[in-house]
N, C-alpha and C positions, 0 to 999 in steps of 0.2 A: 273333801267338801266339808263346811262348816254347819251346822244346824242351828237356829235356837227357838226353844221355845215358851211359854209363859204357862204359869200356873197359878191364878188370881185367885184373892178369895172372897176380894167383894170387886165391884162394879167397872169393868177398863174401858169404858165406852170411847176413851184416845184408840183403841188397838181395832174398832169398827172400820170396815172397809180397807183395812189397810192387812188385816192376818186373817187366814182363813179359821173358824173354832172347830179341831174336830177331836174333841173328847171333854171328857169329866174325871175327877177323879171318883174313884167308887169304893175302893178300898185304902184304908193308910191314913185319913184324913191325920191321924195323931202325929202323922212324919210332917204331913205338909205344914204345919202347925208351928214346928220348933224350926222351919227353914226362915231364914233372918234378911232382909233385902243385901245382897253385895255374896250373900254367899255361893260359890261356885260348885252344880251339883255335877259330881268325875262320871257318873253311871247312870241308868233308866234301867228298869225290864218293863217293859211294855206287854202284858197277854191281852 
């Protein structure tokens, strides 16, 4: 099975009704920061 998921940092009001939103990010913000549109993330840890 295939996954995907988004992590915006401003406004996706396209992704309303259509994906369910169930988190934030809370810690790391400085990773999310350097992620570049096209780039492909290999790993998650999710706690």
């Amino acid at each position: 099975n295939d996954a995907q998921f988004f992590i915006t940092k401003t406004d996706a009001s396209w992704l309303n009704g259509q994906y369910t939103n169930f988190g934030i990010v809370t810690k790391g913000m400085d990773v999310v920061n350097k992620i570049d549109v096209g780039d492909k993330i290999l790993g998650i840890i999710i706690e």
